[in-house]
C-alpha positions as CSV (number, residue, x, y, z in Angstrom):
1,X,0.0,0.0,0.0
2,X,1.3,3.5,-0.9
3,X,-0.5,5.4,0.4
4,X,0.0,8.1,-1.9
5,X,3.0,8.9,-1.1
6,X,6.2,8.7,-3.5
7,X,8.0,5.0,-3.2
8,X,10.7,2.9,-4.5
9,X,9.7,-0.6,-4.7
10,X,12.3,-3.3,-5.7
11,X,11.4,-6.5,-7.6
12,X,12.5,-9.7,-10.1
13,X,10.6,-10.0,-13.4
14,X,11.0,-12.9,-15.9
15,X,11.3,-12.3,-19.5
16,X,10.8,-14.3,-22.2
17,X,14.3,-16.1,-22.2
18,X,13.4,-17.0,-18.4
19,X,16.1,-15.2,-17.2
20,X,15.4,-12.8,-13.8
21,X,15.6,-9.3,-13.6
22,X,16.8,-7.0,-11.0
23,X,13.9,-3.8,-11.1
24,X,13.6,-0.9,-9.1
25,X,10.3,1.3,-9.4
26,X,10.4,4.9,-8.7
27,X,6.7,5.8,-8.7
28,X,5.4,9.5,-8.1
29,X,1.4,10.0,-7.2
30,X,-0.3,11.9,-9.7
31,X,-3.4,14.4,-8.8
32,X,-6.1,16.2,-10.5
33,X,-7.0,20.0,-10.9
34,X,-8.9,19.5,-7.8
35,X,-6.5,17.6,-5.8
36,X,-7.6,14.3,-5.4
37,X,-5.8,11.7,-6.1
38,X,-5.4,10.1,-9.7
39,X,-2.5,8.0,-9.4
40,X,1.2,7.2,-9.9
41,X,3.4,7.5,-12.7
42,X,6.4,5.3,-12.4
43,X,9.9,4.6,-13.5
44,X,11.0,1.7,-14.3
45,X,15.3,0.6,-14.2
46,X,16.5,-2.4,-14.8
47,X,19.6,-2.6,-12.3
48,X,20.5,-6.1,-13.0
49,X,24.2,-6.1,-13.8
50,X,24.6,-3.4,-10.8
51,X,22.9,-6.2,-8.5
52,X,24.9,-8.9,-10.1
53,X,28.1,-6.9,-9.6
54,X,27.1,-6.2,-5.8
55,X,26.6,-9.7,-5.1
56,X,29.7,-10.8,-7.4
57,X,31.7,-8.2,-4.7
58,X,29.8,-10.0,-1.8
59,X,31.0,-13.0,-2.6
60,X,34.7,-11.9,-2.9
61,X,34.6,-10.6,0.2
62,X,33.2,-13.6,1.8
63,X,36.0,-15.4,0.9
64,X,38.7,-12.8,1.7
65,X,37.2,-12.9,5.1
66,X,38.2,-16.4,5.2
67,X,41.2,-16.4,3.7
68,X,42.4,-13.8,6.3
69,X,40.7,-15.5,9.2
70,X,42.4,-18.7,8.9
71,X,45.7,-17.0,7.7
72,X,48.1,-17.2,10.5
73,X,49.8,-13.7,9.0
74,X,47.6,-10.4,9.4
75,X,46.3,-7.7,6.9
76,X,46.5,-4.0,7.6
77,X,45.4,-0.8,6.1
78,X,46.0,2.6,7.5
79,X,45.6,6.3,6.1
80,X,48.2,8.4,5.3
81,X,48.5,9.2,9.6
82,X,49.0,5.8,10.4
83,X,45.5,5.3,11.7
84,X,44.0,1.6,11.3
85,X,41.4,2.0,9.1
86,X,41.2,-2.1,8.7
87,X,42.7,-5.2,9.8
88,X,42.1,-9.2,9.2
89,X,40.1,-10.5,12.1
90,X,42.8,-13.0,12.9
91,X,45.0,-10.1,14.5
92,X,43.4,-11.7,17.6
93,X,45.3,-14.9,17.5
94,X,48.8,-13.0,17.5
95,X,48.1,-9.6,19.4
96,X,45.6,-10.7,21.5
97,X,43.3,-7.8,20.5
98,X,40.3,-7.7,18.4
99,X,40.0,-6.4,15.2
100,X,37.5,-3.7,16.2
101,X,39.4,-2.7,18.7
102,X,42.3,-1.7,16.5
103,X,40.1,0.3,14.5
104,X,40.8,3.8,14.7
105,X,44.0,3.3,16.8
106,X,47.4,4.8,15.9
107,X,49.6,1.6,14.5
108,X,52.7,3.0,16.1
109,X,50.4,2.8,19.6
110,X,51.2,-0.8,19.5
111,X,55.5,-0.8,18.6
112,X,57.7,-1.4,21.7
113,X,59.7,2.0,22.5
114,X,62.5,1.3,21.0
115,X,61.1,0.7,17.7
116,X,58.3,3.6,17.6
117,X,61.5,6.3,18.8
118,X,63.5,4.4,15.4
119,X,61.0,4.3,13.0
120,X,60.0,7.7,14.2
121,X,63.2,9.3,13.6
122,X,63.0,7.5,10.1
123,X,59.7,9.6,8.9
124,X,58.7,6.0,8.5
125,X,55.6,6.8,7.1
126,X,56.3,9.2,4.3
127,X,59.5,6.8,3.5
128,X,56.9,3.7,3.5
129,X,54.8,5.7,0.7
130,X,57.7,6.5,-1.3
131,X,57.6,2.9,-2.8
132,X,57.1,-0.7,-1.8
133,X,59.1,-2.0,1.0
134,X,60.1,-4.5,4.1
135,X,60.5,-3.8,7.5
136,X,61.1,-5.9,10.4
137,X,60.2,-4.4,13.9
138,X,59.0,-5.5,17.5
139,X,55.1,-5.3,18.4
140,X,53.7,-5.1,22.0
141,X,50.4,-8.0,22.6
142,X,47.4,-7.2,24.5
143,X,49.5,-9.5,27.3
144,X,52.7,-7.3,27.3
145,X,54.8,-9.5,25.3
146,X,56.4,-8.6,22.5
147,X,56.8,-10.4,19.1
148,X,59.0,-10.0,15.9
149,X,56.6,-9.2,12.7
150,X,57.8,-8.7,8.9
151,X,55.7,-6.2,7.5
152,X,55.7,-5.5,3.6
153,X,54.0,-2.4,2.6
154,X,52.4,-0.9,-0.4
155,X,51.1,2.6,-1.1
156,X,47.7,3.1,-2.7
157,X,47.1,6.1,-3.9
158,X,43.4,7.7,-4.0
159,X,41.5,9.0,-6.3
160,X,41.6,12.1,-5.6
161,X,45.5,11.7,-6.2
162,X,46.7,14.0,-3.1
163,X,45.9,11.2,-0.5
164,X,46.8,7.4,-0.2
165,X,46.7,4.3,2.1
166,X,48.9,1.8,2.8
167,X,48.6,-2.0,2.6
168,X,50.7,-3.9,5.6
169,X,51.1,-7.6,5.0
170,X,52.2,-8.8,8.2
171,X,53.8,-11.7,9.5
172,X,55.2,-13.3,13.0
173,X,59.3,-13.9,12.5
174,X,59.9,-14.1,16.4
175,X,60.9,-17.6,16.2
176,X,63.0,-17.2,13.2
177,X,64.2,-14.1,15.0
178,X,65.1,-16.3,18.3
179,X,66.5,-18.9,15.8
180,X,69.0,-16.5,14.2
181,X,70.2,-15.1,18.2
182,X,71.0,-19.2,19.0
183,X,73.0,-19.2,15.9
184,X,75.0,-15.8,16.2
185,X,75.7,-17.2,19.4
186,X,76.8,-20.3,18.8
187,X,79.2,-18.8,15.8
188,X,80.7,-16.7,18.5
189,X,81.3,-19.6,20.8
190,X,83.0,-21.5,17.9
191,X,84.9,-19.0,17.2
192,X,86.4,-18.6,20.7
193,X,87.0,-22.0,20.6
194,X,89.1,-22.1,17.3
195,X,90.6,-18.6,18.3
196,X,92.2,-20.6,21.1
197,X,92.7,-23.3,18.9
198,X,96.6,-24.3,18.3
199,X,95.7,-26.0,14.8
200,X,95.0,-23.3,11.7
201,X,91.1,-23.1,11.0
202,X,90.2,-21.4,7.6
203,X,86.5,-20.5,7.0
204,X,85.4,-20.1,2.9
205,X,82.1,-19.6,1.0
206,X,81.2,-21.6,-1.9
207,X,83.3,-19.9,-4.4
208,X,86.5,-20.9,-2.2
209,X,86.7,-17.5,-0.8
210,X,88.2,-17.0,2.5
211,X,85.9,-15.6,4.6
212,X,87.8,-15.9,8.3
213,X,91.1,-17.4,10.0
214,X,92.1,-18.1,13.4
215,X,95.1,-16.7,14.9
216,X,97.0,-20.3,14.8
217,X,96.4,-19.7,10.9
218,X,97.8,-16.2,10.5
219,X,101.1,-17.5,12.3
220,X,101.7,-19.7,9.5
């Protein structure tokens, strides 16, 4: 019922070829001289490939939603300020915060000190936006702790062509990180050992390149 009032009305219709249609009526009442009511006139649009392209974007996002939520690394995008303006709802399982909570929130608000004071000093964000790059830095959880992530970055400008986002693909490297300490370590304990080694101990790369010698060797 319209009541005679203008309305939109929305609606499938078959044509001959059985295929469905995606309508929208725009009808207007119409009145006599006198002002009683005579009517509506109404517009007719066929909005089928816009509905077919909404739904086709639906489903794409459906399944990006998925992709991200059962990816273990986490998608970010921020203005031009930094500012989350979306990240992957699996940000939970690695931060410990949810993704709505995030919204809004400075990125740097979550760096350990060290880091935010470096990158800070860096202009990182007008350097990220110069052109696709990698950081590394440290990132405080919702429990305090604080984990490694690998963050590649790419500027997307807007249309408007004086502002931009920036894309953050990030992923947790603490254990490589913690892998990579137990190895420098252990170098430098070899190497103390063979620095106080009387036999000569030469070190080369593939190429047969000497890359280190022990003072036994230098004797020689």
């Amino acid at each position: 019922v319209l009541k005679h009032k203008p309305a939109t009305i929305s609606f499938r219709l078959k044509d001959v070829k059985g295929k469905y249609h995606h309508i929208t009526e725009r009808a207007i009442p119409r009145h006599y001289p006198d002002g009683s009511f005579a009517g509506y006139i109404g517009a007719y649009f066929d909005l089928t490939k816009e509905t077919e392209f909404q739904e086709s974007l639906s489903r794409e996002k459906e399944k990006l939603e998925m992709i991200t939520r059962n990816s273990p690394d986490i998608v970010l995008l921020t203005n031009e300020k930094g500012i989350v303006e979306y990240v992957s709802p699996n940000v939970k399982r690695t931060l410990g915060f949810s993704h709505t909570f995030l919204l809004g929130k400075p990125l740097n608000l979550f760096l350990c000190k060290e880091c935010k004071e470096g990158l800070e000093k860096m202009n990182w964000l007008e350097l990220m936006a110069q052109e696709d790059r990698n950081f590394e830095y440290r990132m405080r959880c919702k429990n305090g702790k604080l984990i490694w992530v690998e963050s590649s970055i790419r500027k997307i400008d807007e249309q408007d062509g004086k502002h931009y986002k920036l894309l953050m693909h990030n992923r947790d490297i603490t254990r490589i990180k913690m892998a990579e300490a137990v190895l420098v370590e252990n170098e430098k304990k070899y190497r103390g050992l063979f620095e106080s080694m009387t036999l000569s101990v030469i070190e080369m790369d593939t190429t047969q390149r000497v890359q280190w010698v022990n003072h036994s060797f230098e004797k020689m």
